[in-house]
C-alpha positions as CSV (number, residue, x, y, z in Angstrom):
1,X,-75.1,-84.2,-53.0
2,X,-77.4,-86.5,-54.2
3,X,-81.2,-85.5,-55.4
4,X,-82.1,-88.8,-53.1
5,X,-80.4,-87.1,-49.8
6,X,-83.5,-86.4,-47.3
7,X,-82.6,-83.8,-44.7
8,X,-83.7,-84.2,-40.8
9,X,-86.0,-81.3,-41.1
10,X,-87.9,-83.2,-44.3
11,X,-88.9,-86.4,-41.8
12,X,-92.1,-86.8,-41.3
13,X,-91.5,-86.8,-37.6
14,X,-89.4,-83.7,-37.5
15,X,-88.2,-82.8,-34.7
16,X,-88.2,-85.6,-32.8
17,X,-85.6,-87.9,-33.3
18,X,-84.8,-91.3,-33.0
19,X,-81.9,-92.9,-33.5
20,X,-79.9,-96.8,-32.9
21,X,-78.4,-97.1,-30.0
22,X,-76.0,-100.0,-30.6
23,X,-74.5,-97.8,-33.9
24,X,-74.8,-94.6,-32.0
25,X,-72.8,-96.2,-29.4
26,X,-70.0,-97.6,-31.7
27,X,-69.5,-94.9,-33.3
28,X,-69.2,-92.5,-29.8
29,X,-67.0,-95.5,-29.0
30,X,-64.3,-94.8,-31.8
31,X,-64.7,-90.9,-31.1
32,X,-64.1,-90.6,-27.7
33,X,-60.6,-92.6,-28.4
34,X,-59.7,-90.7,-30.7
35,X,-60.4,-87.6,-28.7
36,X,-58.4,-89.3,-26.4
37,X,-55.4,-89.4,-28.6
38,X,-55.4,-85.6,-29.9
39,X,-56.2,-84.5,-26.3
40,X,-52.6,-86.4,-25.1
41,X,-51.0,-85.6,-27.9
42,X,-51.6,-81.5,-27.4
43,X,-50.5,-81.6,-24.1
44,X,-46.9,-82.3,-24.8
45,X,-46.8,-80.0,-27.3
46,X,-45.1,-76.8,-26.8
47,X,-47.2,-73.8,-27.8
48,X,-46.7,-73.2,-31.9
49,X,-47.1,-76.7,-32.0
50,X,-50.3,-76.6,-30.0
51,X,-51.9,-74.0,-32.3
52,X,-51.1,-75.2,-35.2
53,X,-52.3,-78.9,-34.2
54,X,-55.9,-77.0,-33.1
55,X,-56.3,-75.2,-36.6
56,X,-55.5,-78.1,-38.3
57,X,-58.3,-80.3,-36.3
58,X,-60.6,-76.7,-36.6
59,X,-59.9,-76.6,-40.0
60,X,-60.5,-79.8,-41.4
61,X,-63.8,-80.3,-39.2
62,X,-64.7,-77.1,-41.1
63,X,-64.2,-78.8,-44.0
64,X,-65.7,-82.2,-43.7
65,X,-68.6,-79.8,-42.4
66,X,-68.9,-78.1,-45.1
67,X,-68.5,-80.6,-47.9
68,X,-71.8,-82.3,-46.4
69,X,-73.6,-79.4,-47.8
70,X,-72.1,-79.4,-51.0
71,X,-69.3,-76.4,-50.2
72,X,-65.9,-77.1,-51.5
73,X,-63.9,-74.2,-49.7
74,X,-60.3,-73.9,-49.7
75,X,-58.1,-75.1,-46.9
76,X,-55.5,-72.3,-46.6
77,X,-58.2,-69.9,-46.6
78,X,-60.2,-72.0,-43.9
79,X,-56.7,-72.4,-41.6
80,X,-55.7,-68.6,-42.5
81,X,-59.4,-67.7,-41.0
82,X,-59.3,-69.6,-38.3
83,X,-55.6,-68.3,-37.4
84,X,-56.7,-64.6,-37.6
85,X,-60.1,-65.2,-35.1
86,X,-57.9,-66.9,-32.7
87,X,-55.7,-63.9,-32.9
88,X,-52.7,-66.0,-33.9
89,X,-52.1,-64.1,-37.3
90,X,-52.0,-60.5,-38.8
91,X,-54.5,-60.5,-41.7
92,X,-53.1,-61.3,-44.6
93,X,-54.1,-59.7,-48.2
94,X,-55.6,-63.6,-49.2
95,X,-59.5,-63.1,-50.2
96,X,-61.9,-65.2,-47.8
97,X,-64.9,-66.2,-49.0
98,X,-68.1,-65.8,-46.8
99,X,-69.0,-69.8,-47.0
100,X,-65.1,-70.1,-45.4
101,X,-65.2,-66.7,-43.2
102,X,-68.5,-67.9,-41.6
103,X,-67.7,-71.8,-40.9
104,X,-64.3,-70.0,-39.0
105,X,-66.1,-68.1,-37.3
106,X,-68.1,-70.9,-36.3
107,X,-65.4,-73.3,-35.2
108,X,-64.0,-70.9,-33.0
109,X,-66.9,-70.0,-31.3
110,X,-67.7,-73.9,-30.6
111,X,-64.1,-74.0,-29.3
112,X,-64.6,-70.6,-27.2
113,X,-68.1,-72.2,-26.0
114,X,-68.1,-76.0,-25.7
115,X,-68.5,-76.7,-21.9
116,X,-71.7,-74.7,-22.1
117,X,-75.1,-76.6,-22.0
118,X,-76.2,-76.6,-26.3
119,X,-79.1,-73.8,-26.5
120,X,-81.8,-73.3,-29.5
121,X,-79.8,-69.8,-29.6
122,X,-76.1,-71.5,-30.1
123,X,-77.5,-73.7,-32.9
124,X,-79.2,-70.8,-34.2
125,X,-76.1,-68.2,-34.1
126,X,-73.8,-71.3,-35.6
127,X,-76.4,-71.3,-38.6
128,X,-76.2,-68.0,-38.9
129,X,-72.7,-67.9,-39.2
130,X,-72.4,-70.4,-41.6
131,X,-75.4,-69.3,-43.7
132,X,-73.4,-65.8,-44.0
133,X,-73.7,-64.4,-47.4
134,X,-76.5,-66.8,-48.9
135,X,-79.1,-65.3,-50.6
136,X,-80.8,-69.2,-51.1
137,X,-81.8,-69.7,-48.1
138,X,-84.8,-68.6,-46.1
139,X,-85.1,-70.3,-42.6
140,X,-81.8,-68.7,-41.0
141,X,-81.5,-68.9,-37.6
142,X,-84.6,-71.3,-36.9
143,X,-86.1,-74.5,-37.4
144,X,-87.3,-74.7,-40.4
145,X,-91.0,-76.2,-40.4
């Protein structure tokens, strides 16, 4: 990440946000087709198929996720976590780090919990679970000021 990156919370108009509507709109534009596509594509998938299609999306969202902040985790670890919280795998003897154990955990939560209205204590918990292990951080589970 570069030393020039400046983080919402480092605005000087933190926390209210303001954003371009025509580029917002574009780019909700492209996602909700693509949503599209993955949603018709799942539901003519058998079962296996289904689940595996889901950890790969989790996965690589977890991922893409984490790479903004600098984490380079590994991707069978991610999709092996992610397969055991879903309950769709024994555990397995491979050693999960806590960056990739809490991202999992956070993924599937969001895909437990996304038709419910977003809440301070949601973003919170997610941050939570992501920041689970760090020893760097201070302002867990709140805004930072």
């Amino acid at each position: 990440m570069s030393s020039l990156t400046t983080w919402n919370w480092q605005q000087p108009d933190w926390p209210n946000f303001k954003w371009d509507r025509p580029r917002i709109s574009a780019a909700e534009e492209q996602f909700l087709l693509g949503g599209g596509v993955a949603i018709g594509a799942i539901k003519h998938l058998g079962e296996y198929k289904h689940n595996q299609l889901l950890v790969e999306l989790m996965s690589g969202e977890a991922l893409t996720t984490s790479a903004i902040e600098g984490e380079v985790l590994k991707r069978a670890n991610v999709q092996s976590s992610i397969l055991i919280q879903l309950g769709l795998k024994s555990l397995d003897k491979r050693r999960v780090l806590p960056a990739e154990e809490g991202i999992t955990e956070m993924m599937v939560d969001l895909h437990r919990s996304f038709s419910q209205p977003l809440s301070n204590g949601m973003l919170f918990g997610w941050q939570r679970m992501v920041a689970s292990g760090r020893k760097d951080l201070t302002d867990i589970g709140r805004y930072r000021a």
